[in-house]
C-alpha positions as semicolon CSV with decimal commas, in nm:
position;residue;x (nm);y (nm);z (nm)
1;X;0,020;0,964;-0,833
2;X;0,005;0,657;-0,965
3;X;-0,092;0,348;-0,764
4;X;-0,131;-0,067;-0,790
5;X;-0,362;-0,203;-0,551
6;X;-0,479;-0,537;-0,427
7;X;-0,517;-0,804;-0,732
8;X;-0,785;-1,025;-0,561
9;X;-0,598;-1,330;-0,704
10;X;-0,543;-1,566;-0,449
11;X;-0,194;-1,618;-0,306
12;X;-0,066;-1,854;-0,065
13;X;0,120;-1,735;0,241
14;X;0,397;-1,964;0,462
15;X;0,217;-2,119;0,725
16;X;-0,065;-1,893;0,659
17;X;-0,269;-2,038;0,390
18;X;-0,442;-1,909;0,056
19;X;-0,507;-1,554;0,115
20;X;-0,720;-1,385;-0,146
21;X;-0,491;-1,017;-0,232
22;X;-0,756;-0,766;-0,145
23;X;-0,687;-0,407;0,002
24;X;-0,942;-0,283;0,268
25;X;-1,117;-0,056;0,219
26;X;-1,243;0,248;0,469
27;X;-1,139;0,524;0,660
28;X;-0,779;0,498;0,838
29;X;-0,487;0,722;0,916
30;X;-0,132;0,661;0,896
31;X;0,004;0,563;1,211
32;X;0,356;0,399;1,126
33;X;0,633;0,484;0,852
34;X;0,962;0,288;0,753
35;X;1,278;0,474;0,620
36;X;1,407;0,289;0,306
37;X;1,419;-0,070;0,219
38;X;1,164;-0,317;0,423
39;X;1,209;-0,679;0,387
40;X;0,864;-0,841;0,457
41;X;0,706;-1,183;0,426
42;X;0,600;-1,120;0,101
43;X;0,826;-0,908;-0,052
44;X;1,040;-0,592;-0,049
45;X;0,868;-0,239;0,032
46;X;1,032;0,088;0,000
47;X;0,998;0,368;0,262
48;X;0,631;0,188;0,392
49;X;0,373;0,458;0,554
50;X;0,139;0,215;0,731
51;X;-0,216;0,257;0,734
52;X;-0,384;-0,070;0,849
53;X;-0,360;-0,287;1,184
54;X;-0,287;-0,607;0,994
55;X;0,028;-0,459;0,842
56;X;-0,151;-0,239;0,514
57;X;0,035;0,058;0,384
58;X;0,127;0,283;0,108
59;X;0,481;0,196;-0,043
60;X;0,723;0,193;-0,328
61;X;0,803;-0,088;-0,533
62;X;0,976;-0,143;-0,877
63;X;0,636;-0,268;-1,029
64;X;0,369;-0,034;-1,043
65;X;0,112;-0,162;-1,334
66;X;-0,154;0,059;-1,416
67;X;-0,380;-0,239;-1,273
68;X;-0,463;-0,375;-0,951
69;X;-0,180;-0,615;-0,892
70;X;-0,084;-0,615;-0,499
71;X;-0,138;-0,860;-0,250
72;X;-0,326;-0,585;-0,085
73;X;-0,096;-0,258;-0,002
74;X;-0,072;0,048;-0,251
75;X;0,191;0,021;-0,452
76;X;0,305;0,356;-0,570
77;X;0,636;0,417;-0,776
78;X;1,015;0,438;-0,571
79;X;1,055;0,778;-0,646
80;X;0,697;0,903;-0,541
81;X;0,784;0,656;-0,190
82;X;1,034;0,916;-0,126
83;X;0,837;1,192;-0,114
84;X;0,507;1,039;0,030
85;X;0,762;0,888;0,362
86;X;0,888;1,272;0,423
87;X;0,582;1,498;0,345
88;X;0,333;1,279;0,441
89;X;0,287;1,308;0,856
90;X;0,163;1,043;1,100
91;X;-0,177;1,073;1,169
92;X;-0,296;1,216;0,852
93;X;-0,566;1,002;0,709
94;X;-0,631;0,822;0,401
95;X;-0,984;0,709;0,267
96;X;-0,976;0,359;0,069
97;X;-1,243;0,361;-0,140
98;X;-1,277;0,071;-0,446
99;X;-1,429;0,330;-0,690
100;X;-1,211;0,629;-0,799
101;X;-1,287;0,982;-0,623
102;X;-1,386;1,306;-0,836
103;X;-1,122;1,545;-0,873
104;X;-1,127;1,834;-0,681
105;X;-1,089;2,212;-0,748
């Protein structure tokens, strides 16, 4: 599917600071899932699977450029955020990698 990640433009957060909008990178697993609309700091997420301590994770939104563009989570389309929150369980893991994966058979 589809995804957006981290822009690595530089983005200031309340009381936080200039944050540069990267998305780790490495191995994690998802540990932590939100049903439907999540208001956070920095913007609305739909159905949220998260992946990373500092509050990473994979979730919809209504922009999904074919570029990175995040200020660090993986954006993937609404509709595909409704599947990924039901079919895809807690502790399944998720490699982050900053150069694209070859297919597999």
């Amino acid at each position: 599917m589809p995804i957006s990640s981290g822009s690595g433009k530089a983005f200031e957060e309340a009381g936080e600071g200039t944050h540069i909008a990267k998305t780790p990178t490495g191995d994690f697993y998802f540990f932590a899932h939100i049903y439907g609309l999540h208001k956070s700091h920095l913007g609305d997420l739909f159905n949220p699977v998260y992946f990373h301590k500092d509050g990473y994770a994979v979730h919809g939104d209504l922009l999904v450029p074919p570029y990175p563009a995040s200020h660090g989570c993986l954006r993937i389309t609404v509709e595909d955020s409704k599947w990924f929150v039901n079919e895809v369980p807690l502790d399944t893991p998720i490699l982050v990698s900053e150069k694209a994966l070859p297919a597999s058979r």
